[in-house]
N, C-alpha and C positions, 0 to 999 in steps of 0.2 A: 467586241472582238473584231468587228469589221472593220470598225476604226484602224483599229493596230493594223491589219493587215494592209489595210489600205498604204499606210506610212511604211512599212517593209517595201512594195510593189513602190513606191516613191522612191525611196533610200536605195533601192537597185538604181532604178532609171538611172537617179544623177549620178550613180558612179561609172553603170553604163556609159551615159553623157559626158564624163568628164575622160575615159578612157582614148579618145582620139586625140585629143591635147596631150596626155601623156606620152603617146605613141609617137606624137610630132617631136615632142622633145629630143624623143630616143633616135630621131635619123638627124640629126644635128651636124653640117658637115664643120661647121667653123663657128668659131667661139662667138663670133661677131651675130650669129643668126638667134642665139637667145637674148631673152626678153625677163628679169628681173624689175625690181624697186630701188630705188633709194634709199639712205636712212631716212629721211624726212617723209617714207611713205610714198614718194610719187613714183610712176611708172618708171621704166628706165628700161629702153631700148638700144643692148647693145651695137646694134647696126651703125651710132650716133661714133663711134670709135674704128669703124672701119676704115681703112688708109692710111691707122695709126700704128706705132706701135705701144704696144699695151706690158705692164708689170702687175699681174693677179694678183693678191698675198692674202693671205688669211690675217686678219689681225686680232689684237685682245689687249683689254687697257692692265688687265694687269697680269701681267708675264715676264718675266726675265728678260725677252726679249723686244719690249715694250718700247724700251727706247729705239728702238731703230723707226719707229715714227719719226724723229730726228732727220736721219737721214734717209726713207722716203720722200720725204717733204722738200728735202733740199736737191733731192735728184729732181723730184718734178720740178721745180724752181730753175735749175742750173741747164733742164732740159726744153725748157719753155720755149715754142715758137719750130720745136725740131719732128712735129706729129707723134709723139711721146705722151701719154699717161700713164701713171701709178692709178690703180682701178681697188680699194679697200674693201675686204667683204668680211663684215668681224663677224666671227665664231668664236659660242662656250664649249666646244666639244675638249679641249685640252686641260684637264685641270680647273672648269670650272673658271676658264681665267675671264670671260667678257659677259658677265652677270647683267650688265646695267641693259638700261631701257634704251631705244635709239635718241632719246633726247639726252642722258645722260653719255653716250658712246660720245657726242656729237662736241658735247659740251666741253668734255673731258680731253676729244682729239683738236681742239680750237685752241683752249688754255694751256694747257700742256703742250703742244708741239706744234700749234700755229698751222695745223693739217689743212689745206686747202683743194688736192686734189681729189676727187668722187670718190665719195663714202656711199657702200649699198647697203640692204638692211640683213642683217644677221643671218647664216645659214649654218647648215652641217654642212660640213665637208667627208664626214666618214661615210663610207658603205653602208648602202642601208632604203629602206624603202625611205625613211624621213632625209635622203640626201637631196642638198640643194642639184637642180638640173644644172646649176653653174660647175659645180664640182664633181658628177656622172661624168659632163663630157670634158673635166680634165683629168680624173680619175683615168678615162678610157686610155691615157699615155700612157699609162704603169707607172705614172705616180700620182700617188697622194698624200696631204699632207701626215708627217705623223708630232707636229707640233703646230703649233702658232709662227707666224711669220714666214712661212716655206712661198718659194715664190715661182711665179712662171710667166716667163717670155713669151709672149703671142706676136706672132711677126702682122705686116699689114694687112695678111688676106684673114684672120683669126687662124692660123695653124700654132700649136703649140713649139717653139723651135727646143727651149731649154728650161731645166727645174733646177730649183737651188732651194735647201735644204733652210731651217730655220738658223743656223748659225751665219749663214754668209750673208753677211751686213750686206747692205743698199751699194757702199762705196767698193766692193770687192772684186776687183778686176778681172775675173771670169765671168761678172753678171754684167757689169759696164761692156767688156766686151761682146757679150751674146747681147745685148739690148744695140750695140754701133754696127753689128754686124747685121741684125734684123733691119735696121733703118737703113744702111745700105742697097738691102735687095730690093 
């Protein structure tokens, strides 16, 4: 019986302990000051994107709207050299659509659409104590996703400038322009 208790009086502590990294998260003032992974696992500090401007999207290899990896791919491409990233963060929260394992995401976004700009590793984006801290504080805009592919402008200091919904393609001239208008400022 002492045992057990013993591991209870543990199992506080470390959530104890783990309460002030939670709390950091929550005074976040800009997108650029969290701290994520890769798909491939390794660390990933968005600080490494500051100065830039940045295109968020939630992705999923199997969704209706799946091709528009297509043209992600080729806005990063066509925007190259301009402090411009497309920034991937694939979620199953819609339909079940991004099942696979971050080796098979990875594999999948290589052969299929030749994806070359930063893939992170999987998150929730919905509300909820399981939400990724990436999507809390783009959540905190009053939007968030209610599909796969829904996308968001971060101008160069991390502020959220503009959201666009999952239909409006990569090439859609209210996104191109909120993305020339951010690199402008």
């Amino acid at each position: 019986m002492k045992s057990n208790w013993a591991l209870v009086v543990i199992a506080v502590l470390a959530v104890i302990a783990a309460a002030p990294a939670a709390k950091a998260q929550d005074n976040v003032k800009n997108f650029y000051e969290l701290k994520t992974t890769y798909l491939d696992g390794k660390p990933a500090d968005l600080s490494a994107f500051k100065g830039k401007v940045t295109l968020v999207v939630n992705v999923a290899s199997k969704c209706g709207f799946t091709p528009q990896y297509a043209g992600l791919e080729k806005l990063q491409k066509d925007m190259a050299g301009k402090n411009f990233s497309v920034l991937g963060f694939p979620s199953n929260d819609f339909g079940g659509q991004e099942p696979g394992t971050p080796e098979e995401i990875a594999t999948f976004c290589k052969r299929t659409y030749d994806v070359d700009f930063p893939m992170f590793s999987k998150v929730v984006t919905k509300a909820g104590d399981a939400q990724s801290p990436i999507y809390k504080f783009l959540g905190a805009s009053g939007n968030l996703p209610k599909w796969n592919f829904s996308k968001y402008v971060i101008d160069k200091n991390g502020k959220i400038v503009a959201f666009f919904a999952s239909p409006v393609k990569p090439d859609a001239p209210e996104l191109l322009d909120a993305i020339k208008k951010a690199l402008a400022e």
